[in-house]
C-alpha positions as CSV (number, residue, x, y, z in Angstrom):
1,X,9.0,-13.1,13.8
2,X,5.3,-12.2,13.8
3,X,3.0,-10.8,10.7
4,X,3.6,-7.3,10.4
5,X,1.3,-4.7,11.9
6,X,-1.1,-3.3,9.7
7,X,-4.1,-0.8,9.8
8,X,-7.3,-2.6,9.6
9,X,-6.4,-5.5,9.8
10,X,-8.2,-8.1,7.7
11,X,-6.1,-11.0,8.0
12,X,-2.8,-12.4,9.5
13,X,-0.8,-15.6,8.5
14,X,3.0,-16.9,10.4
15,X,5.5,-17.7,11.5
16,X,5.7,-20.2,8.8
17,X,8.4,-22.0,6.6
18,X,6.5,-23.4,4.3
19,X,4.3,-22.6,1.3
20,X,0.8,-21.8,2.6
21,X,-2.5,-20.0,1.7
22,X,-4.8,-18.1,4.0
23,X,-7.6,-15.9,3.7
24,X,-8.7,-11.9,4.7
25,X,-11.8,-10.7,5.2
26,X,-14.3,-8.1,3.1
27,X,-13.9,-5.0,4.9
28,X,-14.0,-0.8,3.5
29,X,-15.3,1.4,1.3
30,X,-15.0,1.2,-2.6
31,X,-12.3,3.6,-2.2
32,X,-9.9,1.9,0.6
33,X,-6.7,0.6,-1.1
34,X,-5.5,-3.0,0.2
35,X,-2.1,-3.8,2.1
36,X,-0.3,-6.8,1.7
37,X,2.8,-6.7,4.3
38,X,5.8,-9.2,4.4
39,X,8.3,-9.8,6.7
40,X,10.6,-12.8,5.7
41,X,14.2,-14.1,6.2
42,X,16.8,-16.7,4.7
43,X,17.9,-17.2,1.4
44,X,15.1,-16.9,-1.7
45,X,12.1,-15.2,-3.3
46,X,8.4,-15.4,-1.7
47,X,6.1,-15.8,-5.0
48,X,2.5,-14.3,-3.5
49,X,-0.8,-14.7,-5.8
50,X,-4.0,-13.1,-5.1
51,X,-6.3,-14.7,-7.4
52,X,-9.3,-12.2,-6.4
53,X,-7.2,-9.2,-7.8
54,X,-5.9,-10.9,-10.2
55,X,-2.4,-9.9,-9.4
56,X,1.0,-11.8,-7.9
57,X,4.6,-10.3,-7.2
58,X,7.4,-11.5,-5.6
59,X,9.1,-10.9,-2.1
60,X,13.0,-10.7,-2.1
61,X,14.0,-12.0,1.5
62,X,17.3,-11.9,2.7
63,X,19.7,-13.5,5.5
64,X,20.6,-10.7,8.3
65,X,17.9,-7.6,8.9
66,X,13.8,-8.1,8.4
67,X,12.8,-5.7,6.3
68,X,8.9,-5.2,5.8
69,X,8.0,-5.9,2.1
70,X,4.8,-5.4,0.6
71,X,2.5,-3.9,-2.2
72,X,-0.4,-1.5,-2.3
73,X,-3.2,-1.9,-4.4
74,X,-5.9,0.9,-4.8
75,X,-8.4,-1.0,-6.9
76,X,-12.3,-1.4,-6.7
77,X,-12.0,-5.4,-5.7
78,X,-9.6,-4.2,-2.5
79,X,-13.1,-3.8,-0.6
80,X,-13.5,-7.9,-1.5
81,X,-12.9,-10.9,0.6
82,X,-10.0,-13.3,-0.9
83,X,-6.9,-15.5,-0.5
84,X,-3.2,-15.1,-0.3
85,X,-1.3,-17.6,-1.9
86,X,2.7,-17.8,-1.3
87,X,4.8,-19.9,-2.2
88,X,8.0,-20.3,-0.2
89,X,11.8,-21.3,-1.0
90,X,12.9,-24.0,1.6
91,X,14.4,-22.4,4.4
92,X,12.9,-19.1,4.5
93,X,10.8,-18.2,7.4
94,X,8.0,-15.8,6.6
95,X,4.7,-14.2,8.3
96,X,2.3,-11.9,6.3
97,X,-0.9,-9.2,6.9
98,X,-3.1,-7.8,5.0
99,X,-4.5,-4.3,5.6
100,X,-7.0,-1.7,4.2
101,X,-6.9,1.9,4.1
102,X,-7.1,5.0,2.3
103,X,-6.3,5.2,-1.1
104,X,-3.4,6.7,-2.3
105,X,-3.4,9.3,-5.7
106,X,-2.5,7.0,-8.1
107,X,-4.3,3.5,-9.0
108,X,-3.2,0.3,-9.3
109,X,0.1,-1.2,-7.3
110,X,2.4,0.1,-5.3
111,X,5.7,-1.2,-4.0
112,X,7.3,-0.7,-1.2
113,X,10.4,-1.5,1.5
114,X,10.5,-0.5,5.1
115,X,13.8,-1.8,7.1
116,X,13.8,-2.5,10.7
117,X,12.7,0.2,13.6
118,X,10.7,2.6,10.5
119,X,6.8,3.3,11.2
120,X,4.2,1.2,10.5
């Protein structure tokens, strides 16, 4: 497993299987949206805090397939520097990115799934 691809990439973190934090970088214009993107596997919940937005949300893994997990946010403090904070279940295996990008429409989070062999 390796952290999921991501455009404009700002920082990566795994394999892991253990609760960890790690950091991105300050990157984009006021505009961009931020990406976080999970990929995890085993039994349990990822709990992810991003204490610079101000926001956490969980990541459902499961046992078979590794589906890419993540949320969108399309906020002014996306262009910021910050941490990613997850806490992991014992014997889930996890890796995570964090992109930027274009903003979608609508502000605020979005929520999405991707399963195995969809785009990027």
């Amino acid at each position: 497993m390796a952290p999921p691809r991501v455009d404009s990439q700002a920082g990566t973190y795994g394999p892991a299987r253990d609760s960890a934090v790690f950091n991105y970088d300050a990157a984009g214009a006021r505009e961009d949206s931020i990406r976080f993107s999970f990929q995890c596997q085993g039994s349990g919940t990822l709990k992810v805090r991003i204490p610079v937005l101000h926001a956490n949300f969980p990541v459902q893994c499961d046992r078979g397939d590794l589906p890419e997990r993540g949320v969108d946010f399309a906020v002014p403090a996306a262009r910021l520097a910050g941490t990613v904070h997850v806490t992991a279940p014992p014997g889930v295996t996890w890796a995570g990115s964090v992109g930027r990008g274009e903003a979608e429409e609508e502000e605020g989070p979005s929520i999405w799934q991707r399963g195995p062999g969809e785009g990027s």
